[in-house]
N, CA, C and O atoms as CSV, one atom per row, in Angstrom:
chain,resi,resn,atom,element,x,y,z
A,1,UNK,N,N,145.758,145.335,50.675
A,1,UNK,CA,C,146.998,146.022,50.926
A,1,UNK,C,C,148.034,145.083,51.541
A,1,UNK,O,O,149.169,145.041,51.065
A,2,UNK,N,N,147.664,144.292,52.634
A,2,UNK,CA,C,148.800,143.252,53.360
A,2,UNK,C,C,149.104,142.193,52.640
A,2,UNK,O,O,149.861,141.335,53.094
A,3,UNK,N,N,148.327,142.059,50.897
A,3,UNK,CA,C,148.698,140.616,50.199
A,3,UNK,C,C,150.370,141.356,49.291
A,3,UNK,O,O,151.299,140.729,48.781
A,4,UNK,N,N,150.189,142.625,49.396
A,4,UNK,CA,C,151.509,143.122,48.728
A,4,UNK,C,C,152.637,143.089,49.676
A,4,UNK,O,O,153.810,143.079,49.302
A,5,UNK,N,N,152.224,143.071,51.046
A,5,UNK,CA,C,153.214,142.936,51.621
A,5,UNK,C,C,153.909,141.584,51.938
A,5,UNK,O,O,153.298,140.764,52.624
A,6,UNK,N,N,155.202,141.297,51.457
A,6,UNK,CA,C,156.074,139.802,51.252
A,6,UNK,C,C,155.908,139.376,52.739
A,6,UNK,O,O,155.743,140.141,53.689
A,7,UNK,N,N,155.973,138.150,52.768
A,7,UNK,CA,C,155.962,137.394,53.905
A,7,UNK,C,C,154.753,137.836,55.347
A,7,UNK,O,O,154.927,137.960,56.559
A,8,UNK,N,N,153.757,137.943,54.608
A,8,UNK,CA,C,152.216,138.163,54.882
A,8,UNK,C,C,151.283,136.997,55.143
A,8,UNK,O,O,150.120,137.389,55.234
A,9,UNK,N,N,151.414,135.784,55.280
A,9,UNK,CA,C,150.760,134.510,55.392
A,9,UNK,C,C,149.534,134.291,55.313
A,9,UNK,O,O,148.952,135.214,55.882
A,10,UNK,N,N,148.741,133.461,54.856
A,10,UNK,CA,C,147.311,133.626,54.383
A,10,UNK,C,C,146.424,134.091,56.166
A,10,UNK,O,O,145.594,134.992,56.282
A,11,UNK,N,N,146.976,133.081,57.456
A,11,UNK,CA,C,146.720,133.165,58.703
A,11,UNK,C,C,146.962,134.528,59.475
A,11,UNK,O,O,146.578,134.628,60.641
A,12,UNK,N,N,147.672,135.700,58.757
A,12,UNK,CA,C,147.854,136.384,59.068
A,12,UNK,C,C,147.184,137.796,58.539
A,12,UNK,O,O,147.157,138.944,58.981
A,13,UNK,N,N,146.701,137.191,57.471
A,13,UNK,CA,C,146.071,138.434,56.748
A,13,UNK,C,C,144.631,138.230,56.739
A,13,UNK,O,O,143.999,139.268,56.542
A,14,UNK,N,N,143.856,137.048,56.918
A,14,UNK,CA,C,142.820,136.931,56.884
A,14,UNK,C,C,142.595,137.348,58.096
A,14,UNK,O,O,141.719,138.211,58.030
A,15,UNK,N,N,143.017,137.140,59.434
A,15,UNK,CA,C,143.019,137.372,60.904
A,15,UNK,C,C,142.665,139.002,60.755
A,15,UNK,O,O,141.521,139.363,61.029
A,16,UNK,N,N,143.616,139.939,60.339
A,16,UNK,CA,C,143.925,141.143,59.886
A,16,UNK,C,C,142.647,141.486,59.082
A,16,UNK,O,O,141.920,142.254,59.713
A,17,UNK,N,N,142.239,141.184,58.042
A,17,UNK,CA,C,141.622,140.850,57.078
A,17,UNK,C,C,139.924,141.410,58.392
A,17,UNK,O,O,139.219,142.408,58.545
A,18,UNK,N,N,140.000,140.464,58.808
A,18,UNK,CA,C,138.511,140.211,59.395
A,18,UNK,C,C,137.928,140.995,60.597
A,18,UNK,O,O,136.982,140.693,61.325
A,19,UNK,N,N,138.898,142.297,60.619
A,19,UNK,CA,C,138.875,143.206,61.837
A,19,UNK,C,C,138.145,144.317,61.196
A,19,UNK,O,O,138.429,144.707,60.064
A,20,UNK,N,N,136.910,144.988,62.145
A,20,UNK,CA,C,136.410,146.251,61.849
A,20,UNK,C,C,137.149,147.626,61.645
A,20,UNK,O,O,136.992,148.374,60.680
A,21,UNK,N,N,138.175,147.876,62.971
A,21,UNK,CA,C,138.510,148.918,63.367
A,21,UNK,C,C,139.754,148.452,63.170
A,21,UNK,O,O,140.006,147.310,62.785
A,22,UNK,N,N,140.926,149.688,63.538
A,22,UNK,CA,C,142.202,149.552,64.076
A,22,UNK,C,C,142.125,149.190,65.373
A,22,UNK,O,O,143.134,148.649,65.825
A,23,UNK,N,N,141.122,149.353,66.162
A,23,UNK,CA,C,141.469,148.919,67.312
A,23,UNK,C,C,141.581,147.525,67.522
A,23,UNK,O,O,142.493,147.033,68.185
A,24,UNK,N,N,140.600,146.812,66.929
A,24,UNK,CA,C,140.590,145.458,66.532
A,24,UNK,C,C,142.196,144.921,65.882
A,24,UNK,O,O,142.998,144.198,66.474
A,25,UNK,N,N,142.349,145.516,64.519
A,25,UNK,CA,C,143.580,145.235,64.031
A,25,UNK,C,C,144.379,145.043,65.018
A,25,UNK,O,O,144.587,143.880,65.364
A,26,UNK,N,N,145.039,146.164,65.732
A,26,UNK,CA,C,145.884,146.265,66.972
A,26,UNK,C,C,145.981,145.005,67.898
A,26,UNK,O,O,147.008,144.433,68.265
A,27,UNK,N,N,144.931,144.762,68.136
A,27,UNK,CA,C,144.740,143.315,69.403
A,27,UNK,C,C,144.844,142.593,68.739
A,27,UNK,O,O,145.058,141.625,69.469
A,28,UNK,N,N,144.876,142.053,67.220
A,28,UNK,CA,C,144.877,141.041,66.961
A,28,UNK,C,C,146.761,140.897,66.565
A,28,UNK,O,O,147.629,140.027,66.640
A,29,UNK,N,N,146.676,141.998,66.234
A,29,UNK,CA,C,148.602,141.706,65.582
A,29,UNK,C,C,149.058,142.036,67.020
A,29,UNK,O,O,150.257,142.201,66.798
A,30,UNK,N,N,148.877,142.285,68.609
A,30,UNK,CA,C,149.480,141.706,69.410
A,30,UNK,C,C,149.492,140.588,70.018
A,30,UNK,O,O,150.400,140.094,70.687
A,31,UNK,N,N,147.703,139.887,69.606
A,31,UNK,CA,C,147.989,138.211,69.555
A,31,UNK,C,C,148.855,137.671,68.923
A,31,UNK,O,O,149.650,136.873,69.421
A,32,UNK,N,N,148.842,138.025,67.708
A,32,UNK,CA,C,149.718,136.987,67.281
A,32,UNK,C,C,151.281,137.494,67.561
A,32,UNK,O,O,152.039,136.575,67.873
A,33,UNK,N,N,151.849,138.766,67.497
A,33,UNK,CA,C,153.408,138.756,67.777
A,33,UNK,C,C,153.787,138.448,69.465
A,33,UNK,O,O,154.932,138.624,69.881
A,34,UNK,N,N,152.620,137.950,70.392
A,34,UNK,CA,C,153.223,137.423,71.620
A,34,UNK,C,C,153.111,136.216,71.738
A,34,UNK,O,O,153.287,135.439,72.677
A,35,UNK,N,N,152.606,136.040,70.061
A,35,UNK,CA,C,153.270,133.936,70.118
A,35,UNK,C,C,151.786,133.276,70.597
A,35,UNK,O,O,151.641,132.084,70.871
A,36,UNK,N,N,150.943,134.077,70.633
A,36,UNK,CA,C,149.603,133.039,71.261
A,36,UNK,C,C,149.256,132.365,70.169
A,36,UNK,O,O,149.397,132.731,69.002
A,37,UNK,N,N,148.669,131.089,70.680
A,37,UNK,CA,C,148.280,130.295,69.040
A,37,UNK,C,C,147.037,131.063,68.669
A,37,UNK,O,O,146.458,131.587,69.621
A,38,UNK,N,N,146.740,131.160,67.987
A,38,UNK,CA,C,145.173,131.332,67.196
A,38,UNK,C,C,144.194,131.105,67.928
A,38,UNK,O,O,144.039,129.963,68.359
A,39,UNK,N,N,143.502,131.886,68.176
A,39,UNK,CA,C,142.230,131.628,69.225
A,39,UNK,C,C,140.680,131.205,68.466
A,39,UNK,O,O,140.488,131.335,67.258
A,40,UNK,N,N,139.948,130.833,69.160
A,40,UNK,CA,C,138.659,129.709,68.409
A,40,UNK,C,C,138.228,130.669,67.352
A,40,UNK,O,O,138.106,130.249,66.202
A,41,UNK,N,N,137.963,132.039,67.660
A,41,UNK,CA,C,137.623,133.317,67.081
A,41,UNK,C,C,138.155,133.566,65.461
A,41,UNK,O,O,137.831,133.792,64.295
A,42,UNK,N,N,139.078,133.363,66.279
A,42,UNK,CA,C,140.613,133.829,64.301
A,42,UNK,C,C,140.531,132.573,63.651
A,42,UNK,O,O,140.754,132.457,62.446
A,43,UNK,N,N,140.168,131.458,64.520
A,43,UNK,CA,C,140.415,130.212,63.276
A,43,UNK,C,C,139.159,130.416,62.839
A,43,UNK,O,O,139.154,130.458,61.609
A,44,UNK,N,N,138.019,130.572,63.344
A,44,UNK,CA,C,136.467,130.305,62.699
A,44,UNK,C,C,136.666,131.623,61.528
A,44,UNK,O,O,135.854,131.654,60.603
A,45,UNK,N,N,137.635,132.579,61.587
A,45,UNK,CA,C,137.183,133.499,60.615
A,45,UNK,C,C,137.953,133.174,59.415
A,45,UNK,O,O,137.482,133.304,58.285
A,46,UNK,N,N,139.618,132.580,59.751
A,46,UNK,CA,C,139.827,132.361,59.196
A,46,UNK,C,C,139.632,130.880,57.487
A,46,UNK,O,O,140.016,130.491,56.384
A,47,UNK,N,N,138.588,130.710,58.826
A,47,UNK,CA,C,138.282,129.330,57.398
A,47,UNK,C,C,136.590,129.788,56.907
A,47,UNK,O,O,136.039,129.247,55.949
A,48,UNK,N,N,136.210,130.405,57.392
A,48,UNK,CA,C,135.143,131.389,56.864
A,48,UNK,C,C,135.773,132.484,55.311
A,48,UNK,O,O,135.309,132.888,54.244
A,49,UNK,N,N,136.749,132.545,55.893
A,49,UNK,CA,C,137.390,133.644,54.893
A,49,UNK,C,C,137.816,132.783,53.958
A,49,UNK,O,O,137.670,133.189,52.805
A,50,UNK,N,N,138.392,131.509,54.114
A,50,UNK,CA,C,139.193,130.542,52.903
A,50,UNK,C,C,137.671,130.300,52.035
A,50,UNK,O,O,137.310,130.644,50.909
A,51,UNK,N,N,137.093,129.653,52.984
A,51,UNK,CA,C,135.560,129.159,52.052
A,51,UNK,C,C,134.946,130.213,50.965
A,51,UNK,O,O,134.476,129.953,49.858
A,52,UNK,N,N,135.113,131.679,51.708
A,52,UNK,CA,C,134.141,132.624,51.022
A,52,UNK,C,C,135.377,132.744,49.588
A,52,UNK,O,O,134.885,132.613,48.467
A,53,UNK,N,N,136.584,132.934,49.665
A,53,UNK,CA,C,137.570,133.544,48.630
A,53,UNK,C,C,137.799,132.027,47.677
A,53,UNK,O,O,138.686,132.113,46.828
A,54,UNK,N,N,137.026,130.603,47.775
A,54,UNK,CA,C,137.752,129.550,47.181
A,54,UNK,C,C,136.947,129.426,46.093
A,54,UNK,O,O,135.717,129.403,46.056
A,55,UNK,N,N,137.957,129.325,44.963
A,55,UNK,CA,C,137.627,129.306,43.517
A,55,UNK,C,C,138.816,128.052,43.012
A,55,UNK,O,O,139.715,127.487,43.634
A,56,UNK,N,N,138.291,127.938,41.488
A,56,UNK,CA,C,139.337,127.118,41.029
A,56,UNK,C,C,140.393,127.902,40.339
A,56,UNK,O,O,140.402,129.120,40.155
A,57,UNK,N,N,141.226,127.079,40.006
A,57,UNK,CA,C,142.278,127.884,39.439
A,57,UNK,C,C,142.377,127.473,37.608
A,57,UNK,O,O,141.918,126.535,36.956
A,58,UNK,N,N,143.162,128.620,37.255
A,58,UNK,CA,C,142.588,127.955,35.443
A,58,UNK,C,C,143.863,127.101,35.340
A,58,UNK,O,O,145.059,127.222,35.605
A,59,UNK,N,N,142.797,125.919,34.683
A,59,UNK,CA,C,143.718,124.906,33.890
A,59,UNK,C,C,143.612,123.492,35.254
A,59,UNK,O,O,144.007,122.333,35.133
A,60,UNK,N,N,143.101,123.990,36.184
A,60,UNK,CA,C,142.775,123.097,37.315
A,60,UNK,C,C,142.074,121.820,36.839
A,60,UNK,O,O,141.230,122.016,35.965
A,61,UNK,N,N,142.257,120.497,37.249
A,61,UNK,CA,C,141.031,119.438,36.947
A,61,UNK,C,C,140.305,119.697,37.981
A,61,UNK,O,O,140.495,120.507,38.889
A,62,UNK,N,N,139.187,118.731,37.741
A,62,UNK,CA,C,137.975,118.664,38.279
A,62,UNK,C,C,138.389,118.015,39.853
A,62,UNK,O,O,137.958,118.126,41.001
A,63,UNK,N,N,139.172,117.492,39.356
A,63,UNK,CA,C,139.514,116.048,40.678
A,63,UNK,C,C,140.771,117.274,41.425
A,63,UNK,O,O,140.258,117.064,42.524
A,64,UNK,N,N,141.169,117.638,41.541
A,64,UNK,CA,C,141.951,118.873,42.386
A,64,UNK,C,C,141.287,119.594,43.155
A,64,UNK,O,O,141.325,119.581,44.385
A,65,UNK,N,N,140.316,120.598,42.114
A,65,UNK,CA,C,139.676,121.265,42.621
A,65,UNK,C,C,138.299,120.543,43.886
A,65,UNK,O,O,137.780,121.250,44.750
A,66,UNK,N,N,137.935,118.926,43.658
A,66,UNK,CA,C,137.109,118.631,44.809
A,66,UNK,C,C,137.909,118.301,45.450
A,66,UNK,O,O,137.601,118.298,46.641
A,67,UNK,N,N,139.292,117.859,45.129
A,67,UNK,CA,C,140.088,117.106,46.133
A,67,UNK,C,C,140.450,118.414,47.228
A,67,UNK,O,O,140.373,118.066,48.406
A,68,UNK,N,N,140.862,119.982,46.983
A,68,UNK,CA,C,140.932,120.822,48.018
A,68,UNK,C,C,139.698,121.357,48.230
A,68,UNK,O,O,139.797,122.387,48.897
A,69,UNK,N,N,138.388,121.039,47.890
A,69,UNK,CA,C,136.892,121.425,48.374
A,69,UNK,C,C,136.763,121.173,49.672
A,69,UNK,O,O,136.569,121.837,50.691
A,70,UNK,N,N,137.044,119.107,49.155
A,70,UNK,CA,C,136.784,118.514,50.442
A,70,UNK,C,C,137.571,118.735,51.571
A,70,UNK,O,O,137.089,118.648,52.700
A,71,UNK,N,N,138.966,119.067,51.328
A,71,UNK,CA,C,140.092,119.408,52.210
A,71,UNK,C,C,139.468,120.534,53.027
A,71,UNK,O,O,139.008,120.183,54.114
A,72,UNK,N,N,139.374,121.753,52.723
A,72,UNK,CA,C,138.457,122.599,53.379
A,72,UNK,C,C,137.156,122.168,54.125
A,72,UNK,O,O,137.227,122.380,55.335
A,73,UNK,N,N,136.102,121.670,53.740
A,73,UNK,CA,C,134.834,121.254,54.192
A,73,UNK,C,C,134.919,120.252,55.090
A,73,UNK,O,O,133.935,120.096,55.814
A,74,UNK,N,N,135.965,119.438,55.248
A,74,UNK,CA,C,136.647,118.669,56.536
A,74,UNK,C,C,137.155,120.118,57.611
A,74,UNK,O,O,136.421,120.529,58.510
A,75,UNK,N,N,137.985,120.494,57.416
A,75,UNK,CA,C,138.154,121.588,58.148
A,75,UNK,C,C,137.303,122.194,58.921
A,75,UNK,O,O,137.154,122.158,60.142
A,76,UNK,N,N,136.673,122.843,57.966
A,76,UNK,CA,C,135.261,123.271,59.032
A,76,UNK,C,C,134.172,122.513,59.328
A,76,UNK,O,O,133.334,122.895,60.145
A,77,UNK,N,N,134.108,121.607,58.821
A,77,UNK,CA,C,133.135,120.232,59.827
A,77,UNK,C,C,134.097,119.854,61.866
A,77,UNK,O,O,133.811,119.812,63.062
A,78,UNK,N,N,135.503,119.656,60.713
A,78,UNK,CA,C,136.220,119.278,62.016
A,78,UNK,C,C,136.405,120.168,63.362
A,78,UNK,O,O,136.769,119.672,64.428
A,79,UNK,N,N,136.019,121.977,63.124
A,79,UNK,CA,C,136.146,123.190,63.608
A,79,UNK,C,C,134.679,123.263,64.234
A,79,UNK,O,O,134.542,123.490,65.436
A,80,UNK,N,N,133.974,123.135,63.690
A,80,UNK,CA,C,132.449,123.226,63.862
A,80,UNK,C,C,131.770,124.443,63.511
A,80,UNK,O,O,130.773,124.959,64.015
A,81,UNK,N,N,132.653,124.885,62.345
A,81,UNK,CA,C,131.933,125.809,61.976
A,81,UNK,C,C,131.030,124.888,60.602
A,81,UNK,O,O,131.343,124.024,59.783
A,82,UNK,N,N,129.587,125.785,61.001
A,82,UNK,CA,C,128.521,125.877,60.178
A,82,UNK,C,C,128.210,126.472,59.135
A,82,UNK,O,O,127.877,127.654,59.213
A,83,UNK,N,N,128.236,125.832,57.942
A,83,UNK,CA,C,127.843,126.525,56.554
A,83,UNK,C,C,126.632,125.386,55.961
A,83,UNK,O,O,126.853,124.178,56.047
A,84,UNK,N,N,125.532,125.841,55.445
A,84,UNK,CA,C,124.533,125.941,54.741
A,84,UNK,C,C,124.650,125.191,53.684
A,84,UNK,O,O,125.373,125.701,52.828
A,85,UNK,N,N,124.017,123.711,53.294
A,85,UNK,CA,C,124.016,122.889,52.079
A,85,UNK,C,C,124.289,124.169,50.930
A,85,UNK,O,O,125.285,124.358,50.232
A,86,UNK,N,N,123.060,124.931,51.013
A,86,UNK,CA,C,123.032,126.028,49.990
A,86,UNK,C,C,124.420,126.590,49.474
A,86,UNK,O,O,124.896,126.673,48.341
A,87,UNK,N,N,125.022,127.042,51.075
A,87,UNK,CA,C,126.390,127.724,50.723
A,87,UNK,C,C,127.253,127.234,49.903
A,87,UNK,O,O,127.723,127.679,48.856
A,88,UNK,N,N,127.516,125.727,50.798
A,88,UNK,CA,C,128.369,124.322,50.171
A,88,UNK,C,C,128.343,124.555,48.304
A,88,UNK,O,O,129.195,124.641,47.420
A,89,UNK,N,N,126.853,124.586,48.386
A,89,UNK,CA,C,126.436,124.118,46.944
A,89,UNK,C,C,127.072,125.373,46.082
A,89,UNK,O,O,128.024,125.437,45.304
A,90,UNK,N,N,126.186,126.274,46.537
A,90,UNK,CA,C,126.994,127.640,45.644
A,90,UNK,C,C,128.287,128.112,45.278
A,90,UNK,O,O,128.793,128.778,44.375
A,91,UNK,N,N,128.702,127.395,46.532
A,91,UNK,CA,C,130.395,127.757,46.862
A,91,UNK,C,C,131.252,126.721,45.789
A,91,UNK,O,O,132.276,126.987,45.159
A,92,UNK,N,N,130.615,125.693,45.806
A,92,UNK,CA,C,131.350,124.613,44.890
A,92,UNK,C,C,131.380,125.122,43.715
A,92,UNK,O,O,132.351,124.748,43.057
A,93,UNK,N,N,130.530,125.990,43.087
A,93,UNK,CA,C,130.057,126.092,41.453
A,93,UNK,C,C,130.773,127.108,40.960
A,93,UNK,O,O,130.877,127.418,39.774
A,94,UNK,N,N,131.243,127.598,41.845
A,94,UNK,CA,C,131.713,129.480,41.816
A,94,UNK,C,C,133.072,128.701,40.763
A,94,UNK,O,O,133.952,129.406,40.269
């Protein structure tokens, strides 16, 4: 529903995105409209959420698509979030 809404940012909807409740929702869209940066929480979900949704795009080369693999998989190496050779592997093929 929030990808229809214009000027929705990927950081903003995945954040949104990754909440159980409204109550959750709520605290998180007053984190972010009082300007706090992103907390360890919203970034780990948010690159959890990029990894799980990353596909190629059609008409993509090969060399693009590893070139933003690796872009991501730096990310969350550099974050310390943990994903699974397995995942890596599966995730690449998708």
């Amino acid at each position: 529903m929030l990808k229809e809404v214009p000027g929705i940012d990927n950081d903003i909807y995945s954040t949104v995105d990754a909440c159980l409740n409204a109550c959750e929702i709520w605290k998180a869209i007053e984190r972010l409209k009082q300007g706090e940066s992103i907390n360890v929480q919203d970034l780990e979900t948010n690159l959890f959420w990029e990894f799980g949704k990353f596909t190629s795009l059609d008409g993509e080369s090969l060399e693009s698509y590893y070139s933003m693999f690796y872009k991501l998989m730096n990310e969350l190496t550099r974050n310390q979030c943990k994903v699974t050779n397995h995942q890596v592997n599966v995730q690449f093929l998708l």
